[in-house]
N, C-alpha and C positions, 0 to 999 in steps of 0.2 A: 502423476498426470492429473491435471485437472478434469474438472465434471464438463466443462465448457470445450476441452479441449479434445476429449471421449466423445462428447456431441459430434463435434466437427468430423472426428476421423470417423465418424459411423456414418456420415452421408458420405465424405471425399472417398473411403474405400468401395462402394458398391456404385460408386458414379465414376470412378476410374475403371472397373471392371464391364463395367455397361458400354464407357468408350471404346473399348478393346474388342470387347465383341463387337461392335458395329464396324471399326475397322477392319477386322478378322472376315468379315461377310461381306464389307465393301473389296477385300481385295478377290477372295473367292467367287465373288458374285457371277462372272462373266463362266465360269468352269460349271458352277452348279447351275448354273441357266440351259449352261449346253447340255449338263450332263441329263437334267430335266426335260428337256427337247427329245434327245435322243430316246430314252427310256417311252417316252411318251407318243412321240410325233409331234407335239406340239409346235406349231408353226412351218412345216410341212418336213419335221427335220425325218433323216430317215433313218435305217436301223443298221447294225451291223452286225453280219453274222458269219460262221465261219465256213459254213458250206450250204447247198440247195439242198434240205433235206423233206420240200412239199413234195404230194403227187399232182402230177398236171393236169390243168381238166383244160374242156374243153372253151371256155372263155378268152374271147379275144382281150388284148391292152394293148393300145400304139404307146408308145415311148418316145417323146420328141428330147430335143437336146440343145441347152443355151450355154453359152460359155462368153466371160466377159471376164475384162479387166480392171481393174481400179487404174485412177490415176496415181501415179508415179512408179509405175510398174512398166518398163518397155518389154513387155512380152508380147507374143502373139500368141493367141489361143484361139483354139474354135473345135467343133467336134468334127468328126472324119463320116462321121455320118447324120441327119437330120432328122432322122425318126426308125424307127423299124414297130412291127408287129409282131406281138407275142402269147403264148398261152398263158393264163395263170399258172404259178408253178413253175416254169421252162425257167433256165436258167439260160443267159445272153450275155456274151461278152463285146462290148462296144468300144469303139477307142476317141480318142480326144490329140489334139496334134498342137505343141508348144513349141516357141522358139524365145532364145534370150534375145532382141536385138541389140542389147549395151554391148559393151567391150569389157563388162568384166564379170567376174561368176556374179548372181543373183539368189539368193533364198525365198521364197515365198508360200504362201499358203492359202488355200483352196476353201473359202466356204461352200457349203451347199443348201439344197432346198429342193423339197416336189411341192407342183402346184396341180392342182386344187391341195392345201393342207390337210385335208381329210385322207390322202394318200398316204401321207406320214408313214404311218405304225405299219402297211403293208408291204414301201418297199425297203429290201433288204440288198443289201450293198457286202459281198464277199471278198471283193478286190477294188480298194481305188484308192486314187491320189493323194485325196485329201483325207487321210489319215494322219498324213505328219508333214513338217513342212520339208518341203524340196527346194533341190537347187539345178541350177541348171549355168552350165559353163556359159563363158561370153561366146553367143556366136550361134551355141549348141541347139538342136531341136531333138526332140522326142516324139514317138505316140506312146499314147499313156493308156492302158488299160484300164476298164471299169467292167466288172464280172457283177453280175445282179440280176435278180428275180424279184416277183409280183406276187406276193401271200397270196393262195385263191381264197382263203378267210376274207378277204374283201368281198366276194362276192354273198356273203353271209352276215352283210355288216350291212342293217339297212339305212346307215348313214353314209355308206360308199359302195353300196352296191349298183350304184349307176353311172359308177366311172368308167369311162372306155376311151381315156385320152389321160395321162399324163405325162407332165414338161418336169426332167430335173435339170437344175440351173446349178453353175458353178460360176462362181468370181476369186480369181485369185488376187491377194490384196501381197504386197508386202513386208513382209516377217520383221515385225518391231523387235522382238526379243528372242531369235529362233531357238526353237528345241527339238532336239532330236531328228536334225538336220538329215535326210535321208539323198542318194544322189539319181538325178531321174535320169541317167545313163544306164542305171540297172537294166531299162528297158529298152534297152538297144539290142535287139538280134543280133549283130554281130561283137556283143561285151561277150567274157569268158565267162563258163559257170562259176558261182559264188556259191561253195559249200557253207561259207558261215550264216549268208543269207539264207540258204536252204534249210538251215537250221533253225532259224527264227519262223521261215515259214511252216515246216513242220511242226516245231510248237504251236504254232497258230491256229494250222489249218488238218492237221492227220492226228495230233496227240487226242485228242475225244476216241478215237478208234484204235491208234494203235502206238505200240512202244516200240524199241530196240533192240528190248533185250527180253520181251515178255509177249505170249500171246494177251490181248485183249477182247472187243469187240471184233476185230481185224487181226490179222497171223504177226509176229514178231517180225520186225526185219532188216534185223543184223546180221551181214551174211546175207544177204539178198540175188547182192550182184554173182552173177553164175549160177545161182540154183535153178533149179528145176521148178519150173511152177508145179504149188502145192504141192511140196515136198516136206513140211514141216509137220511131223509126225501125230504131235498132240493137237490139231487145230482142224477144225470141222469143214475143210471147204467144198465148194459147190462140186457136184459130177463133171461140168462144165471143165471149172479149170483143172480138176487131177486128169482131164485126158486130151487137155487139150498139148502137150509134149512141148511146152514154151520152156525156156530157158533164159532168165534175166537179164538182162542186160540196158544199153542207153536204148536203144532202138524198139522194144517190148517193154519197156516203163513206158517210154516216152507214147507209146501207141496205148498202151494201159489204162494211162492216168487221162488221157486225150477224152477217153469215148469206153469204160471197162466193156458194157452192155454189147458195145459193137465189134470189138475187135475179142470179145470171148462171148456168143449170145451162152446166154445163161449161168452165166456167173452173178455174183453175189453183191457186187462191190457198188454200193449205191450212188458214190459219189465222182464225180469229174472236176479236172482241172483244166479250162479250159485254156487260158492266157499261157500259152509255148515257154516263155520266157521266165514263168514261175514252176513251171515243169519242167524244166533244165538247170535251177537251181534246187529245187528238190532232189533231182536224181543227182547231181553233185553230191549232196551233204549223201545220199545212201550210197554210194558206192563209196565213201569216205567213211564212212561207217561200216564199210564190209570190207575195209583194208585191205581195197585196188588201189595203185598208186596210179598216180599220174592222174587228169583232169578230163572229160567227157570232152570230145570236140563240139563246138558249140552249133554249128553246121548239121552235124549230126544228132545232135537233141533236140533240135527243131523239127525234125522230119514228123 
């Protein structure tokens, strides 16, 4: 090989390498933008987490509600209510109400935003839509749950510690390329429990605490359905629940997971669920897990 032609390949190789990376960051750019948004709040993106785990004080936040459409999207959308009042800390489940009006199924997807963007990094988002993109039958409507609280760290943050109003906004655009197409019929009170759902949500939302097949922070529970509350010999629970004479079932999960504090005071169990419809496939997948046959009536796990 020549010396001239060594020359050459010593600039075309690291200027060929240089292009590839800049395409490699031009295709990724839109994912690491969001994914720097979220992490951050940056431009009022907000956070997600998997359960309320603040204590509440006693600081007021109004939470107003915008919902919009992109054009070429024939949905209807708007939220089911226009603002509510809340504590720092309190966790709030609020709903949003969609319709396809085309005539034929639709996929789309939900951006978001809080404003003032200095709210960003404080609210925390446990359930909502725009996680993945949805779809919705031709015809079909939904209410769509959004389960979230308000860091009271905000009130500590003397660049947002004078908020006492924010707006989060949703626009669903859609879905050029969809992924991980989810179906918004899940949230229909009268669809049947979905133990595979239940299972994704359990990984999601109970794995930090608890297993199957193992005590962790939270008692094992496999084998659930029928036992005896606190009946799980190796597992430290409150006085609360070994006397309170509960017995498992759809009906005592379901009022469990609802409100633990209220329907056992003085029990242990810091976290609620409050969306019926994710608490019916949760107690799906555990009584599938405690190898009861047959399926929760869906009537009856809403109670």
């Amino acid at each position: 090989m020549s010396g001239t032609r060594r020359k050459n390949l010593a600039v075309l190789i690291p200027l060929l390498g240089a292009i590839a990376g800049m395409l490699v960051l031009v295709s990724y750019s839109v994912t690491l933008y969001r994914l720097f948004c979220e992490a951050t709040g940056y431009g009022g993106a907000t956070q997600r987490v998997a359960a309320d785990t603040a204590h509440e004080s006693s600081r007021l936040v109004t939470v107003s509600f915008d919902a919009r459409v992109a054009d070429g999207l024939p949905w209807k959308f708007e939220p089911l209510q226009q603002q509510v009042t809340l504590r720092l800390g309190e966790e709030r489940l609020v709903f949003f109400y969609a319709k396809n009006l085309s005539d034929k199924p639709l996929v789309a997807h939900a951006t978001f935003n809080v404003t003032p963007d200095k709210a960003g990094p404080y609210f925390n988002k446990i359930q909502c839509f725009c996680f993945s993109d949805e779809r919705l039958a031709a015809g079909e409507s939904v209410k769509m749950p959004v389960d979230f609280y308000v860091d009271p760290a905000m009130a500590k943050d003397s660049n947002a510690s004078d908020l006492g109003a924010i707006t989060l906004s949703y626009t669903f655009f859609p879905a050029a390329e969809p992924t991980d197409i989810q179906e918004l019929s899940r949230f229909d009170p009268a669809a049947p429990p979905d133990a595979k759902r239940g299972a994704a949500l359990f990984a999601e939302r109970c794995s930090a605490c608890h297993a199957i097949d193992r005590n962790m922070a939270g008692p094992m529970l496999g084998g659930v359905f029928g036992r005896p509350a606190g009946a799980v010999a190796t597992y430290p629970y409150s006085d609360a629940l070994k006397q309170s004479k509960l017995t498992w079932g759809i009906d005592t999960l379901d009022r469990w997971l609802a409100n633990p504090h209220q329907f056992v005071p003085g029990s242990k169990m810091p976290i609620r669920v409050l969306d019926p419809n994710t608490r019916r496939d949760l107690i799906a997948y555990l009584k599938m897990q405690s190898g009861v046959t047959g399926h929760p009536v869906a009537a009856e796990a809403r109670r």
